[in-house]
MILUMMAR-908483 format. One record per residue (C-alpha): residue number from 0; x, y, z. Coordinates in steps of 0.001 Angstrom, whole numbers, always signed. Example, Ala and Ser with C-alpha at 12.3 -4.5 7.8 and 13.67 -1.06 7.14 Angstrom:
<pts>
0_+12300_-4500_+7800
1_+13670_-1060_+7140
</pts>
This chain:
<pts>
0_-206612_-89388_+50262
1_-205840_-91946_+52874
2_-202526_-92015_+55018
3_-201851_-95613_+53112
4_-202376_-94025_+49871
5_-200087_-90809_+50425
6_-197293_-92999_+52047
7_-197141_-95791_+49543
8_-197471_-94009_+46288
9_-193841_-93052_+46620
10_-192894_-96503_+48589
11_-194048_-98828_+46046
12_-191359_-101865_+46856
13_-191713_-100982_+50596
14_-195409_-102427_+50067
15_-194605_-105101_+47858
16_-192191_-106426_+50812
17_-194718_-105883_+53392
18_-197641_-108004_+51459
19_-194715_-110623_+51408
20_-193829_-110536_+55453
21_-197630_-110767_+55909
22_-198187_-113240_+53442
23_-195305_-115291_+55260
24_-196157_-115114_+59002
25_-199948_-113588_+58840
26_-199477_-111031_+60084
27_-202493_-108956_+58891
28_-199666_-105463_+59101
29_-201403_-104391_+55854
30_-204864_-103853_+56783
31_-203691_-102358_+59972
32_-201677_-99806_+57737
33_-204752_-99395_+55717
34_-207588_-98503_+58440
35_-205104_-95989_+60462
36_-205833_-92503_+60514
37_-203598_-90861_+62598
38_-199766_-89891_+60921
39_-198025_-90586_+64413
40_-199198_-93801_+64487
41_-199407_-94570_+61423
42_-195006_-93873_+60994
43_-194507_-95891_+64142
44_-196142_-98927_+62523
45_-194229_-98196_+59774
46_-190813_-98276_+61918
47_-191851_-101737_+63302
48_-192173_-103559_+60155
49_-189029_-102159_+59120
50_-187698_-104571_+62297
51_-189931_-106944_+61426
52_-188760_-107476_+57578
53_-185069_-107399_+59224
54_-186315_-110020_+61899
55_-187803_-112134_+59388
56_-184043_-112156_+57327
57_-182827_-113984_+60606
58_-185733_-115677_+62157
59_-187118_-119254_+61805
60_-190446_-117424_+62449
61_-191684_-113583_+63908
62_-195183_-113187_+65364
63_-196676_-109191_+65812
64_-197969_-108245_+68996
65_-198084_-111521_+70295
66_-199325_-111845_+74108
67_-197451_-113276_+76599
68_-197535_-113129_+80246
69_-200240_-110164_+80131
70_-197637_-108221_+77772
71_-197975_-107336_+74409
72_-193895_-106786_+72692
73_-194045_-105297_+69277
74_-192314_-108519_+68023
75_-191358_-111948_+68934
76_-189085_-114033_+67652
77_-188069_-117538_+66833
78_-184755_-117331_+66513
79_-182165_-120657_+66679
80_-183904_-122265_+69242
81_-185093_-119391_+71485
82_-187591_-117019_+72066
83_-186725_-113264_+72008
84_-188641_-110256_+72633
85_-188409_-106922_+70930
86_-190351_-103444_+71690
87_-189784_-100532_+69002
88_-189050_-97220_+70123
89_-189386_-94531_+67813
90_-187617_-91484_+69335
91_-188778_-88115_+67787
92_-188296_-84563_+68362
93_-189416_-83054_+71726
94_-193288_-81251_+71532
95_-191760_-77897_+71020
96_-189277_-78819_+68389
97_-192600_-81501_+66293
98_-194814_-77995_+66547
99_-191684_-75848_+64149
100_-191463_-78559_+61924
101_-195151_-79338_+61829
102_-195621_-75174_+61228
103_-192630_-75780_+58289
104_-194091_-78559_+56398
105_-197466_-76876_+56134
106_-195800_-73535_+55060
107_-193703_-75563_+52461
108_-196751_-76950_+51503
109_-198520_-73937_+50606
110_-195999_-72334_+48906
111_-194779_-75438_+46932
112_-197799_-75005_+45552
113_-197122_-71976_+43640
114_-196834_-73050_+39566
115_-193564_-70539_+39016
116_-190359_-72617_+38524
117_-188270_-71059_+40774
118_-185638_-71455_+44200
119_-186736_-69427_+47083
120_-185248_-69652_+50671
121_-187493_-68393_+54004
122_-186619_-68238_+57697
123_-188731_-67375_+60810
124_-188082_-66613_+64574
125_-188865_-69618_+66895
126_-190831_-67010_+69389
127_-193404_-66486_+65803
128_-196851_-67618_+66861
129_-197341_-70650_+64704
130_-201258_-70693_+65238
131_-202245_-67265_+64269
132_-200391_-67835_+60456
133_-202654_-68107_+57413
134_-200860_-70234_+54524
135_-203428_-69206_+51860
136_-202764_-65615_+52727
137_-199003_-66651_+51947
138_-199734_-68558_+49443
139_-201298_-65589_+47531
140_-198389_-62852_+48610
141_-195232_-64994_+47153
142_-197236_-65827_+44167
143_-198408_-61884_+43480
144_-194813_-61105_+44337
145_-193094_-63613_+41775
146_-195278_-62023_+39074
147_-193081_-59256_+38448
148_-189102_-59657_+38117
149_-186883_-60600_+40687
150_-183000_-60789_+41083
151_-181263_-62942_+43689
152_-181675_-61319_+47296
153_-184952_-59678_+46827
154_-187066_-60436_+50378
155_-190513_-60466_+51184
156_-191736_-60448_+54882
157_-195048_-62569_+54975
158_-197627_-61146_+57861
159_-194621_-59301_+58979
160_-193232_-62452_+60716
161_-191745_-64522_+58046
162_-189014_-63784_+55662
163_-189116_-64917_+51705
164_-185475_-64638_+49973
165_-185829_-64734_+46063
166_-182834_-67065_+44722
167_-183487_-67407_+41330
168_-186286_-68749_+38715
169_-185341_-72286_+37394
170_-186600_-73972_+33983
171_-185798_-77412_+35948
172_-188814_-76890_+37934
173_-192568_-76669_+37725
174_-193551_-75252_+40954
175_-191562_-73191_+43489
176_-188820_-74944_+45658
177_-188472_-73895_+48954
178_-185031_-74300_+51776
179_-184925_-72966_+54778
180_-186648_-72933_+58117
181_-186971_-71471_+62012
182_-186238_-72240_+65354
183_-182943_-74351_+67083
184_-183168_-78033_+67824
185_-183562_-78930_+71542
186_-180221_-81573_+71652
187_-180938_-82568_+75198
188_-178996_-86359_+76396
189_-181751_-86187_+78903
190_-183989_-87264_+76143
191_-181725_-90399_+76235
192_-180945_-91174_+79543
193_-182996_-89183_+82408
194_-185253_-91514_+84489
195_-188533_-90515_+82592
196_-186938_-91081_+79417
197_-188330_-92739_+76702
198_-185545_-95664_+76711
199_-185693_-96054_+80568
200_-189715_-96319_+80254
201_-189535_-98640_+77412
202_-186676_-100930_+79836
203_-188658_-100640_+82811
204_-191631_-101850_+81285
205_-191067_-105460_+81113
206_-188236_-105582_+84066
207_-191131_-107948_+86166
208_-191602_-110136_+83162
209_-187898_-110539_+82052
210_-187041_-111608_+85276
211_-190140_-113818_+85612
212_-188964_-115580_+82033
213_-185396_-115009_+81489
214_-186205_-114378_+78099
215_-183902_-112315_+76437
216_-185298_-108590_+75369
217_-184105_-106377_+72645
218_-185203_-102968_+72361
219_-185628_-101672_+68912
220_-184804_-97810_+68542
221_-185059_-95190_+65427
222_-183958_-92438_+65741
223_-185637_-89552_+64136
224_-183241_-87578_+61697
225_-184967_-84135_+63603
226_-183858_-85448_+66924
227_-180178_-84639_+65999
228_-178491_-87609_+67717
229_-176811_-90237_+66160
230_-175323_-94012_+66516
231_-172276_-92338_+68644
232_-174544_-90863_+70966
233_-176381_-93986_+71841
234_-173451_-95809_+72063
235_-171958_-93069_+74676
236_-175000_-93579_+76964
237_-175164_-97360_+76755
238_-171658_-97871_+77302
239_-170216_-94743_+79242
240_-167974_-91821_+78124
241_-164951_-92951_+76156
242_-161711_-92104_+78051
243_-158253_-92453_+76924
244_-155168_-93982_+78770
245_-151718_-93884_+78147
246_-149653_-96687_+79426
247_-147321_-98258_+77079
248_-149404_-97391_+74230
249_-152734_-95636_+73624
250_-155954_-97787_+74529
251_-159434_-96730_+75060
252_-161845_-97435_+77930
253_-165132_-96431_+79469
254_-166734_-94439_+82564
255_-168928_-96899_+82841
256_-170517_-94773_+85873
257_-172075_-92577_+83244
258_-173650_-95641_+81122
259_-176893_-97143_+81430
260_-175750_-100596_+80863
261_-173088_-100925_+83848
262_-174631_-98369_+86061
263_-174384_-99130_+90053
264_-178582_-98799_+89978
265_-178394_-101086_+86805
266_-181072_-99540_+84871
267_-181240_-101523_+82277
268_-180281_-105071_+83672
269_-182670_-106962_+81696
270_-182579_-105346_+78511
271_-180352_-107874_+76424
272_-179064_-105116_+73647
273_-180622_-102271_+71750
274_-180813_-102465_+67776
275_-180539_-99321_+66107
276_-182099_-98912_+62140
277_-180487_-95614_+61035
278_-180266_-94520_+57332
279_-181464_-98079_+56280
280_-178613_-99858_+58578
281_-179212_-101917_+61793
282_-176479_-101649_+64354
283_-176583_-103542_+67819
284_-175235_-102326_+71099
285_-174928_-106096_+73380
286_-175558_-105724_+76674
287_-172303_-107624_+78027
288_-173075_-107760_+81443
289_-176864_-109495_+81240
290_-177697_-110223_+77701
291_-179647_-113410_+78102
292_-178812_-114716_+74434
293_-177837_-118145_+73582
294_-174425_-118178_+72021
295_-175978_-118659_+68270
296_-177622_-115711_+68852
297_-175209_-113601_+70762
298_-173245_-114385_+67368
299_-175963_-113099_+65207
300_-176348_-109790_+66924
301_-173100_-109315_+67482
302_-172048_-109819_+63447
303_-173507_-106029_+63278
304_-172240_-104753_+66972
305_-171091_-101259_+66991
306_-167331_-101225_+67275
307_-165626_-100567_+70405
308_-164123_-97267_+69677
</pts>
């Protein structure tokens, strides 16, 4: 079955407004979807239209990977009388931390498999060699093992690296469900903010054109739920580490030292603002110093700013 087919049998009105966005602008995003083999790709073209069908809510018109001045942004807008450019960045876990949960999806897999209604929970060191594990091997050992009765705590070690816990069998399921997991999350800010970050790359990109155009430019980020950071962590890097003073009454400010917005090397100086699309919500973070908007738009974006607190 094809990547379009898995994906969209469970995102049925997802498609629907995707035939819609393509129908309106021509954008041609479905037969793209439909020819593309790889999963990594496959989610990141996902992510855009997500900004696109948001684009298109406040747009007078959106064009996909549009060329201009030997550059090709994700998205271009029309947008009350001015162009803006937009380039998606789709941050997701770091190698080591996409090979555990790669190795726990295909282990789910397997197991889910099983046709015994029942809860079962399963953990595994991070140092386990993920390459040398056979899931029809462990497939056949939890389902030989569930054939006899089990009370809540009973274990199983699978190739004597990964640990089954029996919770309990369930009538409200068909097939075994399966919790659990292996391994830490790398939460590293450098992933953020170092100089060979993804963000910095993605801002440095089009620093000659930007200045060359003065158009403004938006960059576009979702963040991964396994990446572990959140709206509050973005904003801290944009805007600096929050600091409180105490004079007269309490008030908030920012090192802006620490930000990339304000910094004295001014990495991001032509970036306008970065729009965020977490948990089905798009939050902006304005670049106040250099945003390049016209006022109808600085309005627009700002109508969903993340407060200053």
């Amino acid at each position: 079955m094809s990547l379009f087919s898995l994906f969209f049998d469970g995102h049925k009105e997802l498609l629907e407004e995707i035939k819609l966005l393509d129908k309106k602008h021509n954008l041609n995003l479905v037969r793209k979807l439909e020819t593309e083999t790889i999963k990594t790709q496959f989610l990141s073209t996902i992510i855009e239209i997500h900004f696109g069908i948001f684009f298109d809510k406040i747009a007078a018109d959106i064009f996909y990977e549009k060329k201009i001045d030997n550059k090709t942004p994700d998205w271009t807008l029309w947008i009350s009388n001015q162009q803006v450019l937009c380039e998606v960045l789709r941050l997701n876990p770091s190698n080591p931390d996409q090979g555990h949960l790669d190795f726990t999806d295909r282990f789910m897999d397997a197991i889910h498999e099983i046709e015994i209604g029942c809860i079962l929970y399963f953990e595994y060191d991070e140092s386990l060699p993920r390459n040398h594990i056979d899931f029809a091997d462990c497939k056949t050992e939890v389902q030989n093992w569930l054939q006899q009765n089990r009370i809540h705590g009973d274990r199983i070690i699978l190739q004597n690296l990964i640990e089954v816990e029996f919770v309990e069998f369930s009538p409200d399921f068909e097939t075994v469900s399966l919790g659990g997991g292996g391994g830490g999350i790398n939460y590293d800010f450098r992933r953020l903010h170092s100089d060979n970050s993804a963000l910095l790359t993605k801002a440095r990109k089009y620093d000659e054109m930007i200045e060359k155009t003065e158009l403004p430019y938006i960059i576009c980020i979702y963040l991964d739920f396994h990446t572990w950071f959140q709206k509050r962590d973005l904003y801290r890097i944009l805007y600096g580490s929050r600091v409180e003073h105490f004079e007269n009454s309490l008030f908030y400010s920012h090192l802006i030292k620490d930000s990339l917005y304000y910094s004295e090397d001014l990495k991001m100086k032509n970036v306008s603002g970065v729009l965020l699309y977490e948990a089905g919500e798009f939050i902006y973070f304005n670049n106040y110093s250099n945003h390049r908007l016209n006022p109808q738009n600085l309005m627009k974006f700002l109508e969903i700013q993340h407060p200053h607190k």
